[in-house]
Kinemage of the C-alpha trace (Angstrom):
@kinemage 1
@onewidth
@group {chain A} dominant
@subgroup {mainchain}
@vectorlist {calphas} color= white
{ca unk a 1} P 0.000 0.000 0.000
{ca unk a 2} L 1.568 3.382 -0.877
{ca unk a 3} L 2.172 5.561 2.091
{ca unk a 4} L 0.500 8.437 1.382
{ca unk a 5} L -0.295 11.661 3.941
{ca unk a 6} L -3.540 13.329 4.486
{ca unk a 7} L -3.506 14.773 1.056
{ca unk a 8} L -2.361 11.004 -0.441
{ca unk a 9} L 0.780 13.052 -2.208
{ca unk a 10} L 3.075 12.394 0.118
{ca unk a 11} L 4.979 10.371 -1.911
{ca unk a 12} L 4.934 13.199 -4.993
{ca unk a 13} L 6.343 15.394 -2.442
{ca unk a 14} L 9.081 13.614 -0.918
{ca unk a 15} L 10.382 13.156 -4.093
{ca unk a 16} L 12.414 16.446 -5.642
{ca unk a 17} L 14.006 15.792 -2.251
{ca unk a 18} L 15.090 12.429 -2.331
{ca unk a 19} L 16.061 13.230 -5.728
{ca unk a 20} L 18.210 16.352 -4.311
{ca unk a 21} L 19.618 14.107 -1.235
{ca unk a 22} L 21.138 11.603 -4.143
{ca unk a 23} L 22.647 14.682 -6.312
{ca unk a 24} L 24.082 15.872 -3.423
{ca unk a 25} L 25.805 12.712 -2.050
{ca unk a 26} L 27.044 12.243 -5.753
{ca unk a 27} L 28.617 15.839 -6.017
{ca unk a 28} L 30.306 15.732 -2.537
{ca unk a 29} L 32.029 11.993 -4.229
{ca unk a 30} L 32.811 13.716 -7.144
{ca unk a 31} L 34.153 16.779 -5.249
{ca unk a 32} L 36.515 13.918 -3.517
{ca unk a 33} L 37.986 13.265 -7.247
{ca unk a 34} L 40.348 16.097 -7.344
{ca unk a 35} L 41.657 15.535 -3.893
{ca unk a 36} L 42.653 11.981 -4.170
{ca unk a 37} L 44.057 12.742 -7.607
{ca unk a 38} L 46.466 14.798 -6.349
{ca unk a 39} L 46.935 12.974 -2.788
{ca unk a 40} L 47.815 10.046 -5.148
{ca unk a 41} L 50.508 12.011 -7.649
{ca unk a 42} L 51.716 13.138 -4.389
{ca unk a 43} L 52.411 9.731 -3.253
{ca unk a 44} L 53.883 8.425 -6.448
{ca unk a 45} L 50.772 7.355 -8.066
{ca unk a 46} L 50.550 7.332 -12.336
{ca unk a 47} L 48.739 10.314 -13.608
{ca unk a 48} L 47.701 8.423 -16.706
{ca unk a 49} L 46.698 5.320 -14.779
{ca unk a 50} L 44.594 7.127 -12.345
{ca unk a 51} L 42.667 8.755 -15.465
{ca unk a 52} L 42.499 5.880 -17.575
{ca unk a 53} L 41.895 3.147 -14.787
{ca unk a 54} L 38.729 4.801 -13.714
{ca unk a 55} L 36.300 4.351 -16.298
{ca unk a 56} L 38.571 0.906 -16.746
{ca unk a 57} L 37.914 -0.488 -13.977
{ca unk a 58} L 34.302 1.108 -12.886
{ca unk a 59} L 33.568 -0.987 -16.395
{ca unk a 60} L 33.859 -4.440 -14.591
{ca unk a 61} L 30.462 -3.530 -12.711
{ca unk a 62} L 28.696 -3.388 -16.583
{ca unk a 63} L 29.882 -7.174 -16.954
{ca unk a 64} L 28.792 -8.288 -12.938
{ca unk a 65} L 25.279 -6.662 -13.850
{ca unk a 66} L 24.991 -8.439 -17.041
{ca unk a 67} L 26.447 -11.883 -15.382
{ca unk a 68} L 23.815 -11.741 -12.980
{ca unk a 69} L 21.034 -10.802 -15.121
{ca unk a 70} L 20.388 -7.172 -13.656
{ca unk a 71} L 20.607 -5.294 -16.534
{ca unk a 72} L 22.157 -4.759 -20.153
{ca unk a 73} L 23.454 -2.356 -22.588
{ca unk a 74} L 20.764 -0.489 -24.619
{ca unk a 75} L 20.719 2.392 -26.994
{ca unk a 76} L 20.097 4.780 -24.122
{ca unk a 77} L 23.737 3.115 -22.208
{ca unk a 78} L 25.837 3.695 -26.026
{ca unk a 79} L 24.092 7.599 -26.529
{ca unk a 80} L 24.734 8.518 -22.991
{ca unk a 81} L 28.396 6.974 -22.837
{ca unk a 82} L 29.265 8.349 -26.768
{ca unk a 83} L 27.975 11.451 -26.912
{ca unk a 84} L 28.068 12.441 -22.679
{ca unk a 85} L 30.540 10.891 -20.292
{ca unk a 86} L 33.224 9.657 -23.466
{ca unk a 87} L 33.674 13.357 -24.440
{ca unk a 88} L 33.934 14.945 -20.931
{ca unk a 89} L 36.455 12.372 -20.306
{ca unk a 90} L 38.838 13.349 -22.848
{ca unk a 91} L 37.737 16.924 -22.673
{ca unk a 92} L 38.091 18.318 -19.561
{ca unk a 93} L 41.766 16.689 -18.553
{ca unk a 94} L 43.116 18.447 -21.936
{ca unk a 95} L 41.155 21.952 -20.770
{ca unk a 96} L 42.982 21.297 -17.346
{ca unk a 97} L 46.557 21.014 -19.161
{ca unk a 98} L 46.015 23.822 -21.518
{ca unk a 99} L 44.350 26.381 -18.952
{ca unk a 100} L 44.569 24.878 -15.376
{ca unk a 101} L 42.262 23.549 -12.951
{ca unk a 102} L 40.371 27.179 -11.839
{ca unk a 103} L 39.629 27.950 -15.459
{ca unk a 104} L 38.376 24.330 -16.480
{ca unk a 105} L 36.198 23.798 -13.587
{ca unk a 106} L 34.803 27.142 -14.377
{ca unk a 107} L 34.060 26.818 -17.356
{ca unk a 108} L 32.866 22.572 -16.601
{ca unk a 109} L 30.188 24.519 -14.739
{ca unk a 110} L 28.571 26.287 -16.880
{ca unk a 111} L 26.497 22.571 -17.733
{ca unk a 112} L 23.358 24.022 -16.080
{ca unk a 113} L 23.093 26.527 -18.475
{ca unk a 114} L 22.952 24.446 -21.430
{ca unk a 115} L 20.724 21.646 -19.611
{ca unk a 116} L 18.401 24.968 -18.773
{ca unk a 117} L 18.253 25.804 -22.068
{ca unk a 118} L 18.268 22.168 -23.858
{ca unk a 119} L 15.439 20.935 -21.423
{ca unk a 120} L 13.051 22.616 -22.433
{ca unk a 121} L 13.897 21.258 -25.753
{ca unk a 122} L 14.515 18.347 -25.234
{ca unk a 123} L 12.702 17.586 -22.416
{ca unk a 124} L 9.759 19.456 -22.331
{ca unk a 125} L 10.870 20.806 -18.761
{ca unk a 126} L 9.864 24.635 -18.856
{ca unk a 127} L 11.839 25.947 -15.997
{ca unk a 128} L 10.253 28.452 -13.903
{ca unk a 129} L 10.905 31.885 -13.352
{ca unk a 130} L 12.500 31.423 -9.795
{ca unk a 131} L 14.169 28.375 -11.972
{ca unk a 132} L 15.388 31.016 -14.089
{ca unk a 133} L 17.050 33.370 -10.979
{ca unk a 134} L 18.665 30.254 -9.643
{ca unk a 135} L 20.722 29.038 -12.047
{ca unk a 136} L 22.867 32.417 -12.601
{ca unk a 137} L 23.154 32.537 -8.589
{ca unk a 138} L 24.817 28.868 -8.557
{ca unk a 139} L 26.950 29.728 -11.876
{ca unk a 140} L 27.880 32.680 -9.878
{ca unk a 141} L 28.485 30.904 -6.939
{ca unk a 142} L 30.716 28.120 -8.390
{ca unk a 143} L 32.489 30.710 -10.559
{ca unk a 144} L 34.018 32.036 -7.108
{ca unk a 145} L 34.693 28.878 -5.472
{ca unk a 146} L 36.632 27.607 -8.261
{ca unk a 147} L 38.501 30.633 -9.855
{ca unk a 148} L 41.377 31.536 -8.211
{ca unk a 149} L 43.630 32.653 -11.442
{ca unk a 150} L 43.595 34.904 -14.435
{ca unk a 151} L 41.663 35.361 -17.596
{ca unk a 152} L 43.498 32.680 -19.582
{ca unk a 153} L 44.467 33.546 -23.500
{ca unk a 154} L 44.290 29.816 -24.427
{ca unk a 155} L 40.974 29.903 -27.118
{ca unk a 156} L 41.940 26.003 -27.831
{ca unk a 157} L 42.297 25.649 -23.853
{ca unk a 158} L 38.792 27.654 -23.599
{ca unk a 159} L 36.840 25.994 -25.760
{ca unk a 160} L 37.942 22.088 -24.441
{ca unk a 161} L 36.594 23.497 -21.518
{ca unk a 162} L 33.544 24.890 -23.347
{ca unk a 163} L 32.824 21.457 -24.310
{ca unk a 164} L 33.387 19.847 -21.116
{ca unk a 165} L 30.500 21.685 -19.954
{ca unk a 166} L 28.433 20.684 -22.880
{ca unk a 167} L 29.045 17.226 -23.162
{ca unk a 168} L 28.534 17.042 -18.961
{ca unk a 169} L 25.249 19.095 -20.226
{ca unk a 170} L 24.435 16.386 -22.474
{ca unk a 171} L 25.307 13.251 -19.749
{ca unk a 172} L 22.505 14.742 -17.932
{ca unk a 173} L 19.821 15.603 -20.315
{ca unk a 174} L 20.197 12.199 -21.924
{ca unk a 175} L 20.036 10.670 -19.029
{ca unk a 176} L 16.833 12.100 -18.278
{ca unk a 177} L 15.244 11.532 -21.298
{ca unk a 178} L 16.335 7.869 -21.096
{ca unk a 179} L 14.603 7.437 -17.606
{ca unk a 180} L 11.586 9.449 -18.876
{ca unk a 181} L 11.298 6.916 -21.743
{ca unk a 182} L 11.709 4.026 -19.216
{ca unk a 183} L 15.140 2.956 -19.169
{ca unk a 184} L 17.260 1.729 -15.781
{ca unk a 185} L 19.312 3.312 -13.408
{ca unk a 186} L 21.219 0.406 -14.243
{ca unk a 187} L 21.223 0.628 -17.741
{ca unk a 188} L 21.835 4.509 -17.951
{ca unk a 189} L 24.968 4.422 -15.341
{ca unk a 190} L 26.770 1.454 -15.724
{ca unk a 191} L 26.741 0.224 -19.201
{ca unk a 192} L 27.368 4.282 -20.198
{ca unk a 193} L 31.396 3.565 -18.222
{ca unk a 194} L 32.492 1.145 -20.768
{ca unk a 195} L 31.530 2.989 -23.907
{ca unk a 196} L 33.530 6.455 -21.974
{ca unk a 197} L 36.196 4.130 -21.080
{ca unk a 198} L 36.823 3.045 -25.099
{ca unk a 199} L 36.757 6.608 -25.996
{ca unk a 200} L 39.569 7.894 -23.657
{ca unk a 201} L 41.582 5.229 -24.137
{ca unk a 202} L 41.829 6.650 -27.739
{ca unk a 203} L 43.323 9.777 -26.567
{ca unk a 204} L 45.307 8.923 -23.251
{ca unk a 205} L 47.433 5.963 -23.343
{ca unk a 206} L 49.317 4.716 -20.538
{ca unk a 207} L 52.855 3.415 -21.463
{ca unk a 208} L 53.476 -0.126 -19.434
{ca unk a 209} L 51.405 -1.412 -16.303
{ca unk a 210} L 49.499 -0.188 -12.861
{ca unk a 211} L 52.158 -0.256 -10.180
{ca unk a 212} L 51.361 -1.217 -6.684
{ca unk a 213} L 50.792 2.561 -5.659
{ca unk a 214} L 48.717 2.834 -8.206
{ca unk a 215} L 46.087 0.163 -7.293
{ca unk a 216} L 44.644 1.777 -4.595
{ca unk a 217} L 44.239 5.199 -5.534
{ca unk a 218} L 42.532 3.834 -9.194
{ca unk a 219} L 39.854 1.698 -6.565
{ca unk a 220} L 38.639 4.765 -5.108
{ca unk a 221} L 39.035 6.918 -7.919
{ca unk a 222} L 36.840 3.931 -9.767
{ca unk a 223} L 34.316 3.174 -7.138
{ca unk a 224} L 33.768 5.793 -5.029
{ca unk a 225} L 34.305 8.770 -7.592
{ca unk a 226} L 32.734 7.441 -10.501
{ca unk a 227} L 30.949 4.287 -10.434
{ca unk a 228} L 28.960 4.804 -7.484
{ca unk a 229} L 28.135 9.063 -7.923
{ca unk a 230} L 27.066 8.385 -11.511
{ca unk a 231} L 24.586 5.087 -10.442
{ca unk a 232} L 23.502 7.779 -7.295
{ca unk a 233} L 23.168 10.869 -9.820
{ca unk a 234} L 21.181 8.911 -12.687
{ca unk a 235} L 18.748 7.949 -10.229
{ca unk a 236} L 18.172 11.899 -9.390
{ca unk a 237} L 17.976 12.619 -12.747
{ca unk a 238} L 15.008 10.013 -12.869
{ca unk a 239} L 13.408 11.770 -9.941
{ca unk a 240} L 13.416 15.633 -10.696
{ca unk a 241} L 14.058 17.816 -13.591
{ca unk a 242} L 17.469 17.433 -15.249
{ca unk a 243} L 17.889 21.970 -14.758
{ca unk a 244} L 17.264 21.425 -11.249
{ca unk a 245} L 19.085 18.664 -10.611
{ca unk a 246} L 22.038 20.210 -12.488
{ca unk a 247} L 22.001 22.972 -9.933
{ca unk a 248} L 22.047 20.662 -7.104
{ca unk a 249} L 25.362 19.254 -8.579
{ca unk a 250} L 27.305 22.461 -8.181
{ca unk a 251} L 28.215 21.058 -4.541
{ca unk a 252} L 30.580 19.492 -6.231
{ca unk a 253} L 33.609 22.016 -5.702
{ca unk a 254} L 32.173 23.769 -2.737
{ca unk a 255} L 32.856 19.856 -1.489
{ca unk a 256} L 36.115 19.815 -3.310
{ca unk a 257} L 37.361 22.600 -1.767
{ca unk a 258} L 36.269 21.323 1.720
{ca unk a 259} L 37.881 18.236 1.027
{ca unk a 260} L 41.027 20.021 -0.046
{ca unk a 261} L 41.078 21.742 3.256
{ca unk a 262} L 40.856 19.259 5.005
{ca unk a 263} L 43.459 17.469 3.786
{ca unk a 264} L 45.629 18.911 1.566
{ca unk a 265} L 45.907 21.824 4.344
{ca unk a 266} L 44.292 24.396 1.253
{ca unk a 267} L 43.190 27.432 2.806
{ca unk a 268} L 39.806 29.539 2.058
{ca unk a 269} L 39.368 32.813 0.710
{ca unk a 270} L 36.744 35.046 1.261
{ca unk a 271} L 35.690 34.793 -2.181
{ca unk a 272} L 35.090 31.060 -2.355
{ca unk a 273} L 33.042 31.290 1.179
{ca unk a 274} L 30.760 33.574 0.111
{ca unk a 275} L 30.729 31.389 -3.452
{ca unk a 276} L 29.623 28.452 -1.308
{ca unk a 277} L 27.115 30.409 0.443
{ca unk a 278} L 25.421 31.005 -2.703
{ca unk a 279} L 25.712 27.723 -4.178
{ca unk a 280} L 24.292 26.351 -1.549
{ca unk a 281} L 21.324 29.031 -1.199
{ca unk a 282} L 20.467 27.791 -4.986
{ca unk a 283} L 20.907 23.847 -4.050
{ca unk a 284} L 18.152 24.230 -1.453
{ca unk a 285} L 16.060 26.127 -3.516
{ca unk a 286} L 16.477 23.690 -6.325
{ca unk a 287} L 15.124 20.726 -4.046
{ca unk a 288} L 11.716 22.620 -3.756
């Protein structure tokens, strides 16, 4: 029997927030990927294996699911992984290189402006008018928790970074329409890693074999920073509108930078508290 309140919607209601509570937990895992990158180069870790292990090795869950008959690979899993998570794979690390971390992420972030503007497209999901104020107070917000540099002169670096956003843009709005038209969390998040995985391995090739130091950092960096965030954020994206939900998931540095305080010893500026402050402010009003 459905649990149901007095006005037997209880269950309607509840859920923009347990679809907020899952975006959430997935940004703050994501927000951990940056940290333990760097804790791991720090501690003699490969670079290239950490990038190229993750979607690696978060691909062994797509063959456990299919082995035990709890899922499989669709049209929605190839679209998502080929034309969403593949890209921003390969184009967000070269952004990084050309124009450094501050300007990428910046510019990563703009991906709730073109889900905004592509859901109602796409999706049919008219934002509102407070929809419409929120979304430049988060950009805002996560512009001053990540930037901490200059304007950088890189157009090639600048546009990588461009498309990051996009193609993390188009992760989420296909997602959405894939749940919308009935497909699994399952089938949206997991089978999606191995078709990302086949597309950066085109561009970033690791020369020999994982060493020992590497093994443990790829786990996490496979599990806990990508597997498990994208099965938690497709299942938010099946619960509330893709705009909102992409709002939500600019916790993602205002945990990264938390993260990084706590231990990589990074200090906080002004700048970035009051950028948190505001992303926050536009998270909560997102879960409405």
């Amino acid at each position: 029997m459905e649990n149901t309140g007095p006005s037997g919607r209880a269950e309607t209601l509840n859920t923009p927030i347990r679809g907020a509570l899952l975006a959430v937990t997935a940004a703050v895992l994501w927000g951990s990927l940056g940290v333990s990158f760097k804790m791991g180069l720090e501690r003699g870790a490969s670079g290239e294996w950490m990038i190229i292990g993750r979607p690696l090795l978060a691909s062994i869950a797509a063959v456990i699911v299919a082995a035990l008959r709890l899922g499989s690979p669709s049209r929605w899993s190839i679209a998502v992984g080929l034309l969403g998570l593949g890209p921003l794979y390969v184009f967000y690390p070269l952004s990084v290189e050309r124009i450094g971390a501050a300007a990428a992420s910046v510019l990563l972030y703009t991906a709730p402006l073109w889900v905004t503007l592509a859901g109602g497209i796409v999706l049919g999901e008219k934002p509102s008018r407070l929809d419409l104020a929120i979304v430049p107070l988060g950009l805002s917000g996560a512009f001053l928790v990540s930037w901490t540099g200059s304007l950088p002169l890189d157009p090639l670096g600048v546009l990588l970074g461009l498309l990051s956003g996009v193609t993390y843009a188009a992760y989420m709005v296909l997602a959405r329409l894939a749940s919308k038209r009935g497909a699994s969390t399952l089938e949206i998040s997991v089978f999606s890693i191995p078709v990302a995985a086949l597309i950066t391995m085109v561009v970033i090739r690791p020369s020999g074999y994982p060493s020992p130091t590497d093994v443990p950092w790829i786990l996490y960096l496979a599990f806990a920073a990508t597997l498990i965030p994208y099965i938690l954020h497709v299942k938010a994206l099946s619960l509330a509108p893709a705009h909102r939900i992409s709002v939500i998931s600019l916790v993602e540095p205002v945990a990264a930078i938390i993260l990084a305080h706590l231990f990589l010893g990074e200090e906080f500026t002004v700048l970035q508290i009051v950028g948190a402050g505001m992303v926050i402010t536009a998270a909560a009003m997102s879960s409405r």
